[in-house]
N, C-alpha and C positions, 0 to 999 in steps of 0.2 A: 372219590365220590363227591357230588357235587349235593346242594340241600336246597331246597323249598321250605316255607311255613305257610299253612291252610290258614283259613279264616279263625281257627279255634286255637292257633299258637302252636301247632306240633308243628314241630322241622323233621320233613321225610327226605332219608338221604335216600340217593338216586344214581345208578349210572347212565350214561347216554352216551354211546360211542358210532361212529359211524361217519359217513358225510349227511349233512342237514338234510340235500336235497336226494336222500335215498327213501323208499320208503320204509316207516318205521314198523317194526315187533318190537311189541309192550308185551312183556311178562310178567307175571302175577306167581307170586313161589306159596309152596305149601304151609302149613304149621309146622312147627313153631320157627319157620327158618328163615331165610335174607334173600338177598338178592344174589348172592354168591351161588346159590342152590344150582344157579343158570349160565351159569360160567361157559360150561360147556359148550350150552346152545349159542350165547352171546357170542363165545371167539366162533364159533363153526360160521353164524351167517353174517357177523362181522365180513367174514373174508370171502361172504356170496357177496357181496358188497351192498348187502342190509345197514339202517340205521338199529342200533339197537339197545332197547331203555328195559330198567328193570329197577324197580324200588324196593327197600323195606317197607314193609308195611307198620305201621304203625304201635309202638310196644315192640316190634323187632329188627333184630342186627344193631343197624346203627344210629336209625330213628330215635325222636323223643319216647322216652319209655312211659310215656303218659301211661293210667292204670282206668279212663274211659273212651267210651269213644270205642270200644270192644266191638263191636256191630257191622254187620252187612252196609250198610246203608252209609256209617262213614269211611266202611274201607271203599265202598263206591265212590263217595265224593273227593278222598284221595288223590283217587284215582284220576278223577274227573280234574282236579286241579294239576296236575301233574301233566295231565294232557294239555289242559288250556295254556299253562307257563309254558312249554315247551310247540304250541301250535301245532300238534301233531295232525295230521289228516288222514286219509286212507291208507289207515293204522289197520295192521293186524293182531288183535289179542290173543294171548295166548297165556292160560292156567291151570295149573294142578292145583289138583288136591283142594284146598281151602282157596286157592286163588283164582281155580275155578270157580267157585261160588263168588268172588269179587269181580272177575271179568263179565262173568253172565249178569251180574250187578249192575255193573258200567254199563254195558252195552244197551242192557236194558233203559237203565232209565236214565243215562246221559251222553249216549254214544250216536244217537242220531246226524248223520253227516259226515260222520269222522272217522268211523270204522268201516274197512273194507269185508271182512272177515275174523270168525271165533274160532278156537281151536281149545279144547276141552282135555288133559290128561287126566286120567284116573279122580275126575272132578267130584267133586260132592252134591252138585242139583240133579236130582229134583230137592232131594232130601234124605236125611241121612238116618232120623232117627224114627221110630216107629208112631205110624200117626195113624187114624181112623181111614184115612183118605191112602199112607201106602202103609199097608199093615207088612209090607216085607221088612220094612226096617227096622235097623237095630234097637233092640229095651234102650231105655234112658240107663237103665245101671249100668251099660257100658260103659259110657259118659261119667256119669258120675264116678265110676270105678278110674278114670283115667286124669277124672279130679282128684282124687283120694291121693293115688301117686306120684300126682304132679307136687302135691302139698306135701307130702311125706319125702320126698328125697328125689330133687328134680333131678339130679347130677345121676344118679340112676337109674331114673325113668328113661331119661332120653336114651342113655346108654343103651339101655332096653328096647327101647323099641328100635333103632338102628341097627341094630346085630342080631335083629330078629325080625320079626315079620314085614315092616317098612320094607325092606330090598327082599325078603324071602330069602333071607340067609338061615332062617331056622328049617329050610326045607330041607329033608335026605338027600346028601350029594349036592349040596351046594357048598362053594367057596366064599365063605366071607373077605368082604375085603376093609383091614383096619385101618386104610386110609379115609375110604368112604364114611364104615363107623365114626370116626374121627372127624372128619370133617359137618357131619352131622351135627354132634355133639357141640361140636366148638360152635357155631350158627344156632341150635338151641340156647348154649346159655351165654351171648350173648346177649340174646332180648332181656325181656323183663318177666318175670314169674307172673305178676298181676296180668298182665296183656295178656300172657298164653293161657292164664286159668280162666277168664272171662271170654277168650276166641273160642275156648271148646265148645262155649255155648251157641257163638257166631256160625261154627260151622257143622255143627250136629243139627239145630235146632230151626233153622234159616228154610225157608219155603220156597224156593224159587217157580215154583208153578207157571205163575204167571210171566213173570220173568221167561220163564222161555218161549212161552206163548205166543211173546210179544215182538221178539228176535225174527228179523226176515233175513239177515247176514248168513250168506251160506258157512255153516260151521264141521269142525270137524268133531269127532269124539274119539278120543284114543282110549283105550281101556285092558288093562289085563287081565285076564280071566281068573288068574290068580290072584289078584289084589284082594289080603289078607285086611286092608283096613277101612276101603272103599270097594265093598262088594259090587260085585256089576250088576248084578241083579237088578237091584232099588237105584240105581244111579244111572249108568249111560244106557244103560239100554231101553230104562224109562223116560231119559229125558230127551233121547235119540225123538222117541214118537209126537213129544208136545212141542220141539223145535217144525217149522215150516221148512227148511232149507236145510237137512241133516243127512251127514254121511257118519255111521259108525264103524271103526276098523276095532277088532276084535285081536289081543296078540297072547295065542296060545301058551299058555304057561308063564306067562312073565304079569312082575310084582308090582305093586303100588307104583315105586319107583324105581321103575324101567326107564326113564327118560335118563338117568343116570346108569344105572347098571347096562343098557344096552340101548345106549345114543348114539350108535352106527344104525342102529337100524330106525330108532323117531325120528331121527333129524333127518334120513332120506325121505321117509314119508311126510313129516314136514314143511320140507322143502317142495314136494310135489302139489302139493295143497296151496301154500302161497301161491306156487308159481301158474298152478292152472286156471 
């Protein structure tokens, strides 16, 4: 892992593997997890002969565990520094879950120039939690309920949500897999308690509206119809409509995250989207 320090003192550790002069994917991982999350997709388009970068996010993996700075707006600028130290250009973004609300971030309001294209998994914009504006989304008590357990016995929680609805392991007839639980797990508590209890508000609470408003980068949307923690409903399929340049692919029965449980079949699609 290589590190950067932002204007405000955090050192974000960072991989960046590839040749310089290939073009770059930046990806942005979910909560509470690392940069690890994307291993998968790193060595796959490593060896399309992609350059390819992926940070902690700030408060997690191997980053400064700073306890502010929790916010949309500096996991963008991050981002945006991460890009500038490294001069990336006709960058393609790519985030789940909460990273998708930091990509759509970026791109938004510092991505001018330098982003070729967005690619969205099971993201979190428009918004996640119930507002007057989308009344599909979730009560805040869910939120708050995920506070409650974070603070009560973290080493559980995550347990919890890994071996259970995160992958759709708690579905009938599913195989869990206690590597993935496991590896979960270990990338949770590595970060910092403070940073993940102050993100859930980052990425429950965060409006990206306009933000995608504002997006003329043709983007992708990957979404599972299943996704037990980012309902499609309120999320891509609403944010599909307020993007100008959007294609939504829709993947029948499969979870949250799917980019891990069935990464033969995103990373073809993936790959089809950069490359067209």
């Amino acid at each position: 892992m290589q590190t950067i320090t932002t204007k405000d003192g955090v050192q974000l550790s960072f991989k960046d593997w590839g040749p310089k002069s290939a073009q770059p994917l930046v990806f942005h991982h979910g909560w509470p997890l690392s940069a690890d999350d994307w291993d998968t997709q790193l060595l796959y388009f490593l060896h399309k002969g992609y350059r390819v970068i992926a940070h902690d996010r700030r408060g997690h993996g191997r980053s400064t565990q700073v306890s502010d700075g929790h916010d949309m707006d500096h996991y963008a600028a991050d981002t945006a520094a991460l890009v500038e130290h490294l001069d990336l250009r006709n960058a393609v973004h790519i985030g789940h879950s909460t990273g998708g609300g930091q990509a759509t971030r970026y791109v938004a309001r510092h991505g001018n120039g330098r982003v070729a294209k967005l690619i969205l998994i099971g993201a979190v914009p428009p918004i996640m939690v119930r507002t007057a504006a989308y009344p599909g989304g979730l009560p805040i008590e869910v939120f708050d309920g995920l506070r409650r357990q974070l603070a009560a016995n973290r080493t559980q929680f995550y347990r919890d949500i890994a071996s259970g609805p995160f992958y759709g392991f708690n579905r009938p007839g599913a195989t869990p897999s206690e590597a993935i639980i496991q590896n979960w797990w270990r990338q949770g508590m590595m970060g910092s308690a403070a940073a993940h209890y102050a993100g859930i508000k980052a990425f429950s609470e965060t409006d990206f509206t306009d933000d995608l408003k504002s997006i003329d980068v043709p983007t992708l949307l990957m979404h599972g119809d299943d996704d037990q923690i980012v309902p499609i409903e309120n999320s891509a399929r609403l944010a599909a409509k307020l993007l100008k340049r959007s294609t939504l692919k829709i993947y029948a029965g499969l979870p949250h995250g799917m980019a891990t449980t069935h990464a033969d079949i995103t990373n073809t699609d993936l790959l089809s989207f950069i490359t067209e």
